[in-house]
matplotlib code that plots the C-alpha trace (Angstrom):
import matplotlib.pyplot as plt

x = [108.7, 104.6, 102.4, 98.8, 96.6, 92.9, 89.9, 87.4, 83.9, 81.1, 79.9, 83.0, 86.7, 89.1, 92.6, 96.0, 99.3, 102.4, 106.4, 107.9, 111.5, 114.3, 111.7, 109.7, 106.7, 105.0, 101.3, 101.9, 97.5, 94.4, 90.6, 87.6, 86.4, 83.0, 79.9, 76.4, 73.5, 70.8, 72.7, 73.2, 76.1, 77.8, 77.7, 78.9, 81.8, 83.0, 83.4, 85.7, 87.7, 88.2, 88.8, 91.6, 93.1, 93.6, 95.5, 97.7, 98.3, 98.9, 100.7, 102.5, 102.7, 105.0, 102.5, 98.9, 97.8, 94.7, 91.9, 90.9, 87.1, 85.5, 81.8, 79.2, 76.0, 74.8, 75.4, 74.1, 76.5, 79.1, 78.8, 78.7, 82.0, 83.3, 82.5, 84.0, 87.6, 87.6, 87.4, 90.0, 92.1, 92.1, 92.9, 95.7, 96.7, 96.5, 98.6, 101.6, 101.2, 101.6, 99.2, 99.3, 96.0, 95.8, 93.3, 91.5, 93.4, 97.0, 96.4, 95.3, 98.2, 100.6, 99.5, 99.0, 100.9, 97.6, 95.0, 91.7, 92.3, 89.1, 88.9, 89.6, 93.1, 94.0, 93.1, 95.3, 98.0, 97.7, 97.8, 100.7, 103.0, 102.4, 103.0, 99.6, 97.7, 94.7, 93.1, 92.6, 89.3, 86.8, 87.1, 87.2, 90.5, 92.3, 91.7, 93.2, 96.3, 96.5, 96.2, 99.3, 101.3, 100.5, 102.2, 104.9, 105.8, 105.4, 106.9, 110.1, 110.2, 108.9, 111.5, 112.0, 114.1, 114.6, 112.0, 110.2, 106.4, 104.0, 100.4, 98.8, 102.0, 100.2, 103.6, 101.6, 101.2, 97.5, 97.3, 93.8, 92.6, 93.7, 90.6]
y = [-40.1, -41.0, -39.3, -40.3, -37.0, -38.5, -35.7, -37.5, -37.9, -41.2, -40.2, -39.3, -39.7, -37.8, -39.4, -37.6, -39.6, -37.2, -38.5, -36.2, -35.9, -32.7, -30.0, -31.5, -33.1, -35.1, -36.1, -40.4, -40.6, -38.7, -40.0, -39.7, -43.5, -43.1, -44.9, -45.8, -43.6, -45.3, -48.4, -48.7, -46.7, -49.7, -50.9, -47.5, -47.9, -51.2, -50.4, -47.4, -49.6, -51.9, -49.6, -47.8, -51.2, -51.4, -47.6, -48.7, -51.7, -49.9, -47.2, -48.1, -44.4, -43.4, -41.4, -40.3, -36.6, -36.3, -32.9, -32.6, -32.5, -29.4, -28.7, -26.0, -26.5, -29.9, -32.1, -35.2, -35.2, -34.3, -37.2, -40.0, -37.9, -38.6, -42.1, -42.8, -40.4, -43.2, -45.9, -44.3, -43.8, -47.2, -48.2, -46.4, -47.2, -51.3, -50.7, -48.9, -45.9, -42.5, -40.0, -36.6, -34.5, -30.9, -28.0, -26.5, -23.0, -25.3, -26.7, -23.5, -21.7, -24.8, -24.1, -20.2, -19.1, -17.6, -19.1, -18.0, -18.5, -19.3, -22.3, -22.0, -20.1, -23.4, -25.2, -23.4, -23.2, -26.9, -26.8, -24.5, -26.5, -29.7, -28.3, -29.8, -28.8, -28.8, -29.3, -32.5, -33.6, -34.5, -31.0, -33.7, -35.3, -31.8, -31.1, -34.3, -33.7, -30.3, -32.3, -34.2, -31.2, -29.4, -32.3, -32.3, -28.7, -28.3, -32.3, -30.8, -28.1, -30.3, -31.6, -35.3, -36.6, -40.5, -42.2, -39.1, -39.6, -37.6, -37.3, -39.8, -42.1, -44.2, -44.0, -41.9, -44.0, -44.6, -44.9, -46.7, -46.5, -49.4, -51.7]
z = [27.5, 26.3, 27.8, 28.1, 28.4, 29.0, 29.0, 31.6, 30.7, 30.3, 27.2, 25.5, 27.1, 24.6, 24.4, 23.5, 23.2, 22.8, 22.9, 24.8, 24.4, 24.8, 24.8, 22.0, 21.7, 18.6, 18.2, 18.8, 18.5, 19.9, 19.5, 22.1, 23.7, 23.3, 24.9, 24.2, 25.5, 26.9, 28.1, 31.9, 33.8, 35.0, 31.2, 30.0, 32.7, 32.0, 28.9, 29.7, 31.9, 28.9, 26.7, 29.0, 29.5, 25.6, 25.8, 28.2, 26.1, 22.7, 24.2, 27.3, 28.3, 31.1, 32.7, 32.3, 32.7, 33.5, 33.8, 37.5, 38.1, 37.6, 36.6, 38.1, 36.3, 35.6, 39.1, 37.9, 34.4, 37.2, 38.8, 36.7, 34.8, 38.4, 38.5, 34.8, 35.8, 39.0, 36.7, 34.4, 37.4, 38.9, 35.3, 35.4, 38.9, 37.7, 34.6, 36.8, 35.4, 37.4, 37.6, 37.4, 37.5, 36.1, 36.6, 33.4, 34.5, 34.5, 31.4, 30.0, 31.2, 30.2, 26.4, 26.4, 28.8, 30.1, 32.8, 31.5, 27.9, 25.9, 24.6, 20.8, 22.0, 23.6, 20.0, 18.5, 20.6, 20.5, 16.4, 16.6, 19.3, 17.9, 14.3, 13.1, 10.0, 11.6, 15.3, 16.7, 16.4, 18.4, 21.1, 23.5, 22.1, 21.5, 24.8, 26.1, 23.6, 25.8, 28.9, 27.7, 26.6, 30.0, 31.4, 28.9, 28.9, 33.3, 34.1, 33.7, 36.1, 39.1, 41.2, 40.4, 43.3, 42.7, 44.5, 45.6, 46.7, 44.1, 43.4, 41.7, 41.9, 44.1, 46.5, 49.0, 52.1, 53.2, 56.8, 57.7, 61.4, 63.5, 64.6]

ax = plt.figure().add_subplot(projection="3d")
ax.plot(x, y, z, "-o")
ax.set_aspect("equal")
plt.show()
């Protein structure tokens, strides 16, 4: 299995791409998508979307994992990081690949076995797992490579029923209110 872990952000979007297979995982690629301060969201976005379409391409990943919203401080960064992880989901969504979104306490527990794990912990667990001399750089793609290995290292102990319905698989019915 490839798995696509994608860190969500407008500025930078850090990438992870891990075969998965029998337990093991192996770094495939990791790097950061990164846009252009001072050009116009919509530009920045686009861009993103492009650039996604190209991962997909390269890649063809048989799922994407992907770091749930979560910020506290800065609203306005917040929300345009919302508008890019919507673009990287439709993305996603238009390539056929499934979704599967994470928490930063998941992922942290995924790789350390503990939720509340400072962030250099995760690092190196990720260094140590993957067997890697050093830590993927930039932060923001060795934190998607941890994204991915969440996935890896928890996809196997969800219950995957042929056919079953799952987040982000886009298998959920929508049921829109009759006019």
């Amino acid at each position: 299995m490839v798995i696509l872990g994608i860190d969500p952000g407008f500025a930078i979007v850090g990438f992870g791409v891990l075969a998965s297979e029998k337990g093991k995982q192996k770094l495939l690629s990791c790097g950061a998508v990164t846009t252009q301060a001072g050009l116009p969201l919509p530009t920045r976005l686009l861009q993103i979307e492009n650039d996604m379409a190209q991962l997909f391409d390269t890649f063809r990943p048989d799922a994407m994992a992907i770091e749930e919203l979560f910020f506290t401080n800065n609203v306005t960064t917040g929300i345009g990081v919302a508008q890019a992880r919507g673009v990287i989901l439709a993305a996603a969504e238009r390539a056929g690949v499934p979704i599967f979104e994470y928490s930063p306490s998941e992922v942290k527990l995924a790789v350390t076995g503990y939720g509340k794990a400072e962030k250099r912990q995760v690092m190196d667990m990720v260094k140590r797992l993957l067997e890697l001399k050093t830590v993927p750089k930039p932060d923001d793609a060795a934190d998607a490579v941890a994204i991915a290995l969440c996935h890896a290292r928890s996809y196997t102990s969800r219950l995957q029923a042929p056919g079953a319905a799952r987040p982000g698989s886009g298998r959920y019915a929508v049921k829109h209110p009759s006019k």
